[in-house]
PyMOL Python script that loads the backbone (N, CA, C, O; Angstrom):
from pymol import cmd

cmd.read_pdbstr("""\
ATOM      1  N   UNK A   1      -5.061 -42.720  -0.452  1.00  0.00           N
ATOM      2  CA  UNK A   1      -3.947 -42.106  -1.165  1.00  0.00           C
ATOM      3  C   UNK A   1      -4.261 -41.980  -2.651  1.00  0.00           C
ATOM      4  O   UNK A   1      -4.063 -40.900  -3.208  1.00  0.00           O
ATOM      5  N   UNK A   2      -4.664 -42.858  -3.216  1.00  0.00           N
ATOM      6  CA  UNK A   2      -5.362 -43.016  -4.676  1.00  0.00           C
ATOM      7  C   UNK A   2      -6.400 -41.547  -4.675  1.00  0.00           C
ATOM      8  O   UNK A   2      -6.315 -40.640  -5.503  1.00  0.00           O
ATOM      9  N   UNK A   3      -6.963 -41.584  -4.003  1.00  0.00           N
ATOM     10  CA  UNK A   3      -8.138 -40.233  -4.337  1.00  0.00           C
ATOM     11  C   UNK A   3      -7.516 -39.397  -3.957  1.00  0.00           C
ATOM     12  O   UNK A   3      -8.172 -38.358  -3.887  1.00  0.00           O
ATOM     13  N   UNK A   4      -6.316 -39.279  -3.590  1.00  0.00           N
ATOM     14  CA  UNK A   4      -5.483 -37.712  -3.299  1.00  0.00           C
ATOM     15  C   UNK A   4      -4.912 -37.254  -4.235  1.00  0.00           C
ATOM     16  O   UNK A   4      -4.958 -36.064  -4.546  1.00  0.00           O
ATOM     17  N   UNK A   5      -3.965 -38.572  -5.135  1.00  0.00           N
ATOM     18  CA  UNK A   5      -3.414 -38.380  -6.067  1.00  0.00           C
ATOM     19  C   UNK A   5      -4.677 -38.004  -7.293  1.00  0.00           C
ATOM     20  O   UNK A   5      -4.552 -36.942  -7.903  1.00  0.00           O
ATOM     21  N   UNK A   6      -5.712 -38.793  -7.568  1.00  0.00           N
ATOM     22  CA  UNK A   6      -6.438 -38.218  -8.816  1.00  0.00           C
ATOM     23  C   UNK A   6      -6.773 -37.127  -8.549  1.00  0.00           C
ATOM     24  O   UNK A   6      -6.975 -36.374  -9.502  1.00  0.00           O
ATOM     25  N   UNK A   7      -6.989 -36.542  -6.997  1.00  0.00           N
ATOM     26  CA  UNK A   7      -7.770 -35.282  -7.369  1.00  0.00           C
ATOM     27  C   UNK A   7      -6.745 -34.177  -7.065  1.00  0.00           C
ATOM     28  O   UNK A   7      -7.156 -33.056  -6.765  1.00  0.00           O
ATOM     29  N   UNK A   8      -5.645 -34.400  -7.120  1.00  0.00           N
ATOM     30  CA  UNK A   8      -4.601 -33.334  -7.550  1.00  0.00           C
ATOM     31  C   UNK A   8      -4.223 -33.380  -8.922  1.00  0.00           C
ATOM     32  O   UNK A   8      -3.923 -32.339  -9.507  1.00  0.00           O
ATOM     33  N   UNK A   9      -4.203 -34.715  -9.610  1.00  0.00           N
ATOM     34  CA  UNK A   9      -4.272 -34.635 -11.127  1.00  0.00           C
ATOM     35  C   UNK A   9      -5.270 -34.002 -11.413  1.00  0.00           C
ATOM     36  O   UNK A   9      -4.841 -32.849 -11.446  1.00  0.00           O
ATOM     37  N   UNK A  10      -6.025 -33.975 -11.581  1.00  0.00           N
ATOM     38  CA  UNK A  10      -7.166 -33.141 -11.560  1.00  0.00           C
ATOM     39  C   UNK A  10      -7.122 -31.699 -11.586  1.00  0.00           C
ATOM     40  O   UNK A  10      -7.119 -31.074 -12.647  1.00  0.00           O
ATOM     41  N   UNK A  11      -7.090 -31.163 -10.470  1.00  0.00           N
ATOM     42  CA  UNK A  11      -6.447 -29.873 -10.433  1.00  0.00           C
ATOM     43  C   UNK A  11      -5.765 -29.189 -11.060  1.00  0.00           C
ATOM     44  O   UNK A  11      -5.994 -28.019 -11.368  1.00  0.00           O
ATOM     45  N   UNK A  12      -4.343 -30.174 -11.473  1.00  0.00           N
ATOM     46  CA  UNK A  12      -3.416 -29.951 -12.077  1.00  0.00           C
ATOM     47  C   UNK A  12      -3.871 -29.471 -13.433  1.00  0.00           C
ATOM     48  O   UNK A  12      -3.767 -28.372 -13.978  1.00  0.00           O
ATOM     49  N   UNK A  13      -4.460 -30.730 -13.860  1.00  0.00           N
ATOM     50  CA  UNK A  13      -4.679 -30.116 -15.574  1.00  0.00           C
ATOM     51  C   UNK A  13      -5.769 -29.226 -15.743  1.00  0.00           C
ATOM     52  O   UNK A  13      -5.962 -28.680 -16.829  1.00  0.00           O
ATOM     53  N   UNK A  14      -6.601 -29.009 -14.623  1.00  0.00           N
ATOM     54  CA  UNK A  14      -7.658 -27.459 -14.421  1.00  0.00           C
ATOM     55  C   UNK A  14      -6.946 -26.713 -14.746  1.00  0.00           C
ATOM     56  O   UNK A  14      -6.939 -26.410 -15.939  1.00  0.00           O
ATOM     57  N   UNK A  15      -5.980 -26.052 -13.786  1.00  0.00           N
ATOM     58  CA  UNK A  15      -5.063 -24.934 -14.056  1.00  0.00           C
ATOM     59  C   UNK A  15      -4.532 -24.881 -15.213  1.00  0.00           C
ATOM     60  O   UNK A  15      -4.752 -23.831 -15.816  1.00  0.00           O
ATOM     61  N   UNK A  16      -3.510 -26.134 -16.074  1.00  0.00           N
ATOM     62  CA  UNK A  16      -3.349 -26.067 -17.029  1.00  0.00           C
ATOM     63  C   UNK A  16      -3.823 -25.504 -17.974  1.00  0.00           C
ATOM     64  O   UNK A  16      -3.160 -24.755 -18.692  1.00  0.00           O
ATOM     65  N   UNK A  17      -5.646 -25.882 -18.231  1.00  0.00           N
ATOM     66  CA  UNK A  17      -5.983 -25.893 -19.269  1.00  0.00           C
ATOM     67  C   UNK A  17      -6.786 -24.565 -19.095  1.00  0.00           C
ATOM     68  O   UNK A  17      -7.215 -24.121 -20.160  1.00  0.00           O
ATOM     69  N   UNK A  18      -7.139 -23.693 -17.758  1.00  0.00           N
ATOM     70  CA  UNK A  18      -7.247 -22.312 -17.885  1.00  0.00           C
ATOM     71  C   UNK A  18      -5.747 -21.243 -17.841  1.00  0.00           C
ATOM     72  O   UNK A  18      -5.790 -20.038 -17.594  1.00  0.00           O
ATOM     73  N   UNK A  19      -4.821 -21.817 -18.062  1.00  0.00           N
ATOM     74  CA  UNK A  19      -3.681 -21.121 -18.366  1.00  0.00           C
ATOM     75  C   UNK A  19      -2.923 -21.278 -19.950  1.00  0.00           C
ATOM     76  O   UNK A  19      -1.829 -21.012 -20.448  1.00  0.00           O
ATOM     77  N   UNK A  20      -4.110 -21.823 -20.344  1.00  0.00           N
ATOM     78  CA  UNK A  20      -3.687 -22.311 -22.379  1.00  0.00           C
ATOM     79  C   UNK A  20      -3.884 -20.753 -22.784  1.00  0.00           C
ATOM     80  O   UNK A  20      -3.095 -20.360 -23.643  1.00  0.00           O
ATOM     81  N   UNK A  21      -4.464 -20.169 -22.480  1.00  0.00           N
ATOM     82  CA  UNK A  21      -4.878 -18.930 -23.252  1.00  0.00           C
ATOM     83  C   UNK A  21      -3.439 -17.927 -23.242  1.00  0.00           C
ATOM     84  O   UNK A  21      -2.966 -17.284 -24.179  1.00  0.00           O
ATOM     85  N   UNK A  22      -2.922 -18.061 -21.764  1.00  0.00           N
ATOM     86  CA  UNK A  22      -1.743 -17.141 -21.615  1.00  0.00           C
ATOM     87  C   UNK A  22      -0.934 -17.817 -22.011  1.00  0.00           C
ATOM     88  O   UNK A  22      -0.079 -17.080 -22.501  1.00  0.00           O
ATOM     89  N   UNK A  23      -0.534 -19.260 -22.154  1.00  0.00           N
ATOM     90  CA  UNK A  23       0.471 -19.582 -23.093  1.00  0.00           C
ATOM     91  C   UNK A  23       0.595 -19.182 -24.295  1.00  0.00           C
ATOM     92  O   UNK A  23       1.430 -18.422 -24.785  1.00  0.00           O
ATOM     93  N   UNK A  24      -0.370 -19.787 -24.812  1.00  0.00           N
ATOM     94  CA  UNK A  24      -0.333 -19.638 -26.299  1.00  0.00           C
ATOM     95  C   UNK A  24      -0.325 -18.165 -27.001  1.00  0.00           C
ATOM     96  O   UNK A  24       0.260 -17.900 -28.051  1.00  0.00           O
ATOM     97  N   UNK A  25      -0.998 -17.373 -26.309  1.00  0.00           N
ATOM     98  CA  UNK A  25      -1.173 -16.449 -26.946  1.00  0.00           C
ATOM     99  C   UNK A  25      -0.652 -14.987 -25.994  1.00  0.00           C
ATOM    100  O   UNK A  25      -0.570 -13.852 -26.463  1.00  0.00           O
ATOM    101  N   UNK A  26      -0.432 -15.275 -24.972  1.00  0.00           N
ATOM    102  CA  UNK A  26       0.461 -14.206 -23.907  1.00  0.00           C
ATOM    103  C   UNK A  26      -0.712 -13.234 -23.953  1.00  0.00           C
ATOM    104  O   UNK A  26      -0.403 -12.061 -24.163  1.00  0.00           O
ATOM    105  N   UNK A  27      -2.020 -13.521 -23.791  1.00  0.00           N
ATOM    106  CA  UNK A  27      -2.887 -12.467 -23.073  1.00  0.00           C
ATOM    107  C   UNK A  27      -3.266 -12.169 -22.652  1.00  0.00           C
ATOM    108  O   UNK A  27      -4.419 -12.491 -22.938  1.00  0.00           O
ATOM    109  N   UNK A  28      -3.253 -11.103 -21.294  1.00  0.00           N
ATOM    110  CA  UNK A  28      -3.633 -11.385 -19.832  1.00  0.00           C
ATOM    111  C   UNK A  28      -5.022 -11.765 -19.518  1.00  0.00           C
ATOM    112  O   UNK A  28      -5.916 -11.745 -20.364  1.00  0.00           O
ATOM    113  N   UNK A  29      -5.196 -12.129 -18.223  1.00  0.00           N
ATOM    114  CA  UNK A  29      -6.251 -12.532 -17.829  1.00  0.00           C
ATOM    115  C   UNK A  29      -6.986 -11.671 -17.879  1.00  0.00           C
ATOM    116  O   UNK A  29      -6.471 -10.582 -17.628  1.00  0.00           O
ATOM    117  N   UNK A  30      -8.573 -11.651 -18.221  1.00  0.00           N
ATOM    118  CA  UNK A  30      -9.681 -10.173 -18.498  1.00  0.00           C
ATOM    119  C   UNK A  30     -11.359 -10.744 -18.076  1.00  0.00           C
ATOM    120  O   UNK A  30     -11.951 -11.721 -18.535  1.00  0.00           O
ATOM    121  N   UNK A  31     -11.723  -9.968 -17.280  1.00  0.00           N
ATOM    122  CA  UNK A  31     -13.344  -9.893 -17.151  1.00  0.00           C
ATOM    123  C   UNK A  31     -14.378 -10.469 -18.162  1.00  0.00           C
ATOM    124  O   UNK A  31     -14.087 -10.062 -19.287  1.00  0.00           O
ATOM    125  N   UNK A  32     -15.283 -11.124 -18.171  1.00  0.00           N
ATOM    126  CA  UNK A  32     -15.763 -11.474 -18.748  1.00  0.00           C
ATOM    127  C   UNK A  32     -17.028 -10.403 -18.960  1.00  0.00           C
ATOM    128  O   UNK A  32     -17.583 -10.250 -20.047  1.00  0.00           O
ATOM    129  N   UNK A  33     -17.290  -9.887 -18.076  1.00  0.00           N
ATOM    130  CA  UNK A  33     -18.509  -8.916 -18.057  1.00  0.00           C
ATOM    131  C   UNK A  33     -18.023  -7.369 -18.035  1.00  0.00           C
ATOM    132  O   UNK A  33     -18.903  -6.648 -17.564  1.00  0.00           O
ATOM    133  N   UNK A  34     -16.886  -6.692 -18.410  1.00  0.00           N
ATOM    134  CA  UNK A  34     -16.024  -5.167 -18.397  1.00  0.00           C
ATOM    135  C   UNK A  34     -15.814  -4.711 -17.157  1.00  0.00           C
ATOM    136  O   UNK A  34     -15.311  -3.590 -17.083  1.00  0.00           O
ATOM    137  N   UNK A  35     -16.115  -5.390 -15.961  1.00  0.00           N
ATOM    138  CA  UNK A  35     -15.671  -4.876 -14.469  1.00  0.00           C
ATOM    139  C   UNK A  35     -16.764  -3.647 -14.110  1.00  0.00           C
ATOM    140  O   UNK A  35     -17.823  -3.268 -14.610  1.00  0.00           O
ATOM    141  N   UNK A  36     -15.940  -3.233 -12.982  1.00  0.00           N
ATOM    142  CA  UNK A  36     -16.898  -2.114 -12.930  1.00  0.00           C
ATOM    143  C   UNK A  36     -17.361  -1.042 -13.626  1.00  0.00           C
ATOM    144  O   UNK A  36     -18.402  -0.413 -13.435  1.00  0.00           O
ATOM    145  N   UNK A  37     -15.965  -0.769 -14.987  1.00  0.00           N
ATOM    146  CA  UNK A  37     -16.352   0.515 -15.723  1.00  0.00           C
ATOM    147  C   UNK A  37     -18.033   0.550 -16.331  1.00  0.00           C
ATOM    148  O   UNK A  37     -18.765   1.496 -16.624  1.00  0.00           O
ATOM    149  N   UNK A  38     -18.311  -1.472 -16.370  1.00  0.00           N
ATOM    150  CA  UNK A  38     -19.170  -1.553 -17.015  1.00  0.00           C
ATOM    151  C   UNK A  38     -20.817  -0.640 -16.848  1.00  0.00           C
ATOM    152  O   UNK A  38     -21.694  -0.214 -17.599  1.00  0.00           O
ATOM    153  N   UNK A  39     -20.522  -0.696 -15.368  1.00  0.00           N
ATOM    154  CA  UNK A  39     -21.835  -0.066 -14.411  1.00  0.00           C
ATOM    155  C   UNK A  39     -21.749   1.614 -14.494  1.00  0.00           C
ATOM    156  O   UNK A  39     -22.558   2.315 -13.886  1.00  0.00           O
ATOM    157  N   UNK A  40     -20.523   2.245 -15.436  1.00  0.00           N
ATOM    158  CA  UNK A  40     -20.952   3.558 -15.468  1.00  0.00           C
ATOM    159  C   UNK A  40     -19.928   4.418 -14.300  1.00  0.00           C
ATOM    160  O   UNK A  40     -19.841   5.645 -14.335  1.00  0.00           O
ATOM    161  N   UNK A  41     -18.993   3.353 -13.017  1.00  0.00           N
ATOM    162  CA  UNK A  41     -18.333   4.401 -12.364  1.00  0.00           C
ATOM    163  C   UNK A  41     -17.007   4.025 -12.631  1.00  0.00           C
ATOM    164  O   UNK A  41     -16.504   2.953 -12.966  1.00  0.00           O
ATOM    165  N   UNK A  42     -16.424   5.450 -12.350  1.00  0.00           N
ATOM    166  CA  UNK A  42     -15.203   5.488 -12.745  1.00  0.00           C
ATOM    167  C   UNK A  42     -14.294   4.984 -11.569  1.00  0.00           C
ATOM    168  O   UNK A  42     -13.184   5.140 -12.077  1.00  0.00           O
ATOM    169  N   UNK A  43     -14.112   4.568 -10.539  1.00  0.00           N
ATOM    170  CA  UNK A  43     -13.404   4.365  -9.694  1.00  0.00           C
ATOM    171  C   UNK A  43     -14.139   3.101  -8.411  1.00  0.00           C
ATOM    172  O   UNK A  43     -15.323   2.852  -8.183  1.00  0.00           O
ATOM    173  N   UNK A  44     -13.133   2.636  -7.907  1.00  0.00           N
ATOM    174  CA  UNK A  44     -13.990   1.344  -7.537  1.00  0.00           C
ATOM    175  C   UNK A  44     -13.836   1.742  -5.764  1.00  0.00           C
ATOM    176  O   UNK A  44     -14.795   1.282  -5.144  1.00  0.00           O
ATOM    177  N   UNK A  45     -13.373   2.086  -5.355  1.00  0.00           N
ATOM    178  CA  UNK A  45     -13.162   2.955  -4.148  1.00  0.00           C
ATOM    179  C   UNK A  45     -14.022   4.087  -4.202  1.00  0.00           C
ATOM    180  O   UNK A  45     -14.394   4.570  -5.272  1.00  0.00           O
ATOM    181  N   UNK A  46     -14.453   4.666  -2.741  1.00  0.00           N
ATOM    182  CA  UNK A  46     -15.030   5.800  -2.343  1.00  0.00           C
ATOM    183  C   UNK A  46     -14.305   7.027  -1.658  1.00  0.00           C
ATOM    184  O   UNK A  46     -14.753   7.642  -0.690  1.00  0.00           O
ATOM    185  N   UNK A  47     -12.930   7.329  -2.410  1.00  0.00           N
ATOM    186  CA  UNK A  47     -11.752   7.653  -1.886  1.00  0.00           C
ATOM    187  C   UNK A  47     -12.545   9.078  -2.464  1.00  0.00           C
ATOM    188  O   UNK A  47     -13.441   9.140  -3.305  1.00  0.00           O
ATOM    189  N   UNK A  48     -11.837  10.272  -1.648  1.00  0.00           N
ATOM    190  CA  UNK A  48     -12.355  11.246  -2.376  1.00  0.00           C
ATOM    191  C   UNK A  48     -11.381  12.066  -3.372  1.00  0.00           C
ATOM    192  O   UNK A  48     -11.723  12.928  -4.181  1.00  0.00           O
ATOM    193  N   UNK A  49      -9.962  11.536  -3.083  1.00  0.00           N
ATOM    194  CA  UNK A  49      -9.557  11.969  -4.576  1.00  0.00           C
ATOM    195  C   UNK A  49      -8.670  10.814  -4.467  1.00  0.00           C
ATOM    196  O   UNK A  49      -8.124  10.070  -3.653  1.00  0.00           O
ATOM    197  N   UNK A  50      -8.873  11.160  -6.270  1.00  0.00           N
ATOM    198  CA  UNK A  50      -7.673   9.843  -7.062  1.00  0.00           C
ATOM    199  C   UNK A  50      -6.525   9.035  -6.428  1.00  0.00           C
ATOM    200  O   UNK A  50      -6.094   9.713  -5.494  1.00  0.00           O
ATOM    201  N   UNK A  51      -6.026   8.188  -6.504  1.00  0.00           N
ATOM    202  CA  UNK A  51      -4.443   7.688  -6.258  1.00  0.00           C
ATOM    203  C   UNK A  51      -3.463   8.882  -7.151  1.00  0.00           C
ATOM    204  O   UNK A  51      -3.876   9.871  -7.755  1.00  0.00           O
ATOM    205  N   UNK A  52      -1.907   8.354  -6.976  1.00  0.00           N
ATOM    206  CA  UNK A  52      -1.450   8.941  -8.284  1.00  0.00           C
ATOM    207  C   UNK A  52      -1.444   8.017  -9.216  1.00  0.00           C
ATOM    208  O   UNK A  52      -1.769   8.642 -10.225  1.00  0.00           O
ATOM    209  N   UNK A  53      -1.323   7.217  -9.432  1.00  0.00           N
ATOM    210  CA  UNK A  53      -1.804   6.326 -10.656  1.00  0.00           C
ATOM    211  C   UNK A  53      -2.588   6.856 -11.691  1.00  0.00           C
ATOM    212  O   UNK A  53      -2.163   7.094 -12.821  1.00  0.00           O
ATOM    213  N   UNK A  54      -4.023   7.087 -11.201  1.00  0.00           N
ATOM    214  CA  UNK A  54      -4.855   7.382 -11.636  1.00  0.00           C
ATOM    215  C   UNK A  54      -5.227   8.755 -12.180  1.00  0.00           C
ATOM    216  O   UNK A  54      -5.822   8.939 -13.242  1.00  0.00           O
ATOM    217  N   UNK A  55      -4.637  10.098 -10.983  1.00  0.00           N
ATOM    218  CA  UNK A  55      -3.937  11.680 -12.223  1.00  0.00           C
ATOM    219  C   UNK A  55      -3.232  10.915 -12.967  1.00  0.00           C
ATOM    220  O   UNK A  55      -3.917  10.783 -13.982  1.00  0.00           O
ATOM    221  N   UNK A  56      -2.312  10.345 -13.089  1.00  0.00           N
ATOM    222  CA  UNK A  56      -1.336  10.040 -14.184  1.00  0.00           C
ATOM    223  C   UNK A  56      -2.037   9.957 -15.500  1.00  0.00           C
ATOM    224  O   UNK A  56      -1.986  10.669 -16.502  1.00  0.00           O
ATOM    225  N   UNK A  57      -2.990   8.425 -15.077  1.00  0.00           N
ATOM    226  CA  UNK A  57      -3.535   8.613 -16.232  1.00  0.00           C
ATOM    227  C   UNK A  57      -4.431   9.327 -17.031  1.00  0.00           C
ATOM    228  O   UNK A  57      -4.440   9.111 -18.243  1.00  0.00           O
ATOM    229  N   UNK A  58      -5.303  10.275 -16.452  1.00  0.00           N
ATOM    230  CA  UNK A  58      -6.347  11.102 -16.120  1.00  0.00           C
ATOM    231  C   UNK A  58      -5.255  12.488 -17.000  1.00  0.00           C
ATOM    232  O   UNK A  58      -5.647  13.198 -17.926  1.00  0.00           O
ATOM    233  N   UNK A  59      -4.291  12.516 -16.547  1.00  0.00           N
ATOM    234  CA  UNK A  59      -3.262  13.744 -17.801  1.00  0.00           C
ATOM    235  C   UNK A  59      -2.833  13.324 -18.490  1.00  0.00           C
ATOM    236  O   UNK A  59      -2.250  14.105 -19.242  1.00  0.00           O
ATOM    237  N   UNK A  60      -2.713  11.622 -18.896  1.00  0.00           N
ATOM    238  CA  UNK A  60      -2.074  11.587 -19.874  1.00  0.00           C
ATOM    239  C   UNK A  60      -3.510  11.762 -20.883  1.00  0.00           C
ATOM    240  O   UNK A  60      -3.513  12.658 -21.728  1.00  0.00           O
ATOM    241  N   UNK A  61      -4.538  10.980 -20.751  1.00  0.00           N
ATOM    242  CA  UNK A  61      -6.232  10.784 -21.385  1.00  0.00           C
ATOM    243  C   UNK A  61      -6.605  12.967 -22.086  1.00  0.00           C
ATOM    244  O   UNK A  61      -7.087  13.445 -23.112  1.00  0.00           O
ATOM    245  N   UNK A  62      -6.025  13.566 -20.793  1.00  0.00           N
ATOM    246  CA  UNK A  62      -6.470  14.611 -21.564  1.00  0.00           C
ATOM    247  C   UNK A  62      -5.352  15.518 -21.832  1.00  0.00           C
ATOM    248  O   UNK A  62      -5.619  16.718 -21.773  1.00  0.00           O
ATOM    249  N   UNK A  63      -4.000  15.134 -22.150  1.00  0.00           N
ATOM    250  CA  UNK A  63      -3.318  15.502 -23.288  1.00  0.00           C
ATOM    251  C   UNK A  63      -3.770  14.897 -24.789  1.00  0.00           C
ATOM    252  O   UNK A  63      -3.694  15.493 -25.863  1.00  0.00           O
ATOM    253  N   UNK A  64      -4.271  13.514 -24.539  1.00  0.00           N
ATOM    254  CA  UNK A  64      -4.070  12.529 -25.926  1.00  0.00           C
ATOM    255  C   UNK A  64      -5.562  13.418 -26.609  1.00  0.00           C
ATOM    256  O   UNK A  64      -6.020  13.179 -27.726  1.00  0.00           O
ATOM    257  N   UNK A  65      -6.000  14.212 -25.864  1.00  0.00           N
ATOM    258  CA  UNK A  65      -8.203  14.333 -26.306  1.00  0.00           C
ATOM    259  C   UNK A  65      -7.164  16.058 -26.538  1.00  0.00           C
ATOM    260  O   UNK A  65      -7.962  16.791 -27.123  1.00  0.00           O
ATOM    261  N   UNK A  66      -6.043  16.731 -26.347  1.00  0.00           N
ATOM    262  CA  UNK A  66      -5.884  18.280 -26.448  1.00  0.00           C
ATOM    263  C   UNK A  66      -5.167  18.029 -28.103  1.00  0.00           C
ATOM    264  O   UNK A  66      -4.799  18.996 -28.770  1.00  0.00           O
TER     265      UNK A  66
END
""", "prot")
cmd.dss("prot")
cmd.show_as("cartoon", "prot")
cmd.util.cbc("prot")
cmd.orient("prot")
């Protein structure tokens, strides 16, 4: 019972102390390496066209570039 309890304390203050960042400073969680955009493709699926999500943003990107 002793090693159940430390190693949920344990745990406990893991999470804690990778959730200091969104406390303190409310900023979401982010990639350490840029995700996939990093590799050059635009979409992470082999869908052959967009979601709507993604026109959405895709007209809003080329109103903001008109």
């Amino acid at each position: 019972m002793v090693v159940f309890v430390a190693t949920f304390a344990i745990f406990v203050l893991v999470i804690f102390g990778m959730s200091l960042g969104w406390i303190i400073k409310r900023k979401s969680i982010q990639g350490s390496c840029g995700g996939i955009t990093a590799l050059g493709m635009e979409k992470v699926c082999d869908c052959p066209e967009p979601c709507d999500a993604r026109k959405k943003r895709m007209a809003r990107e080329a109103r903001r570039i008109l």
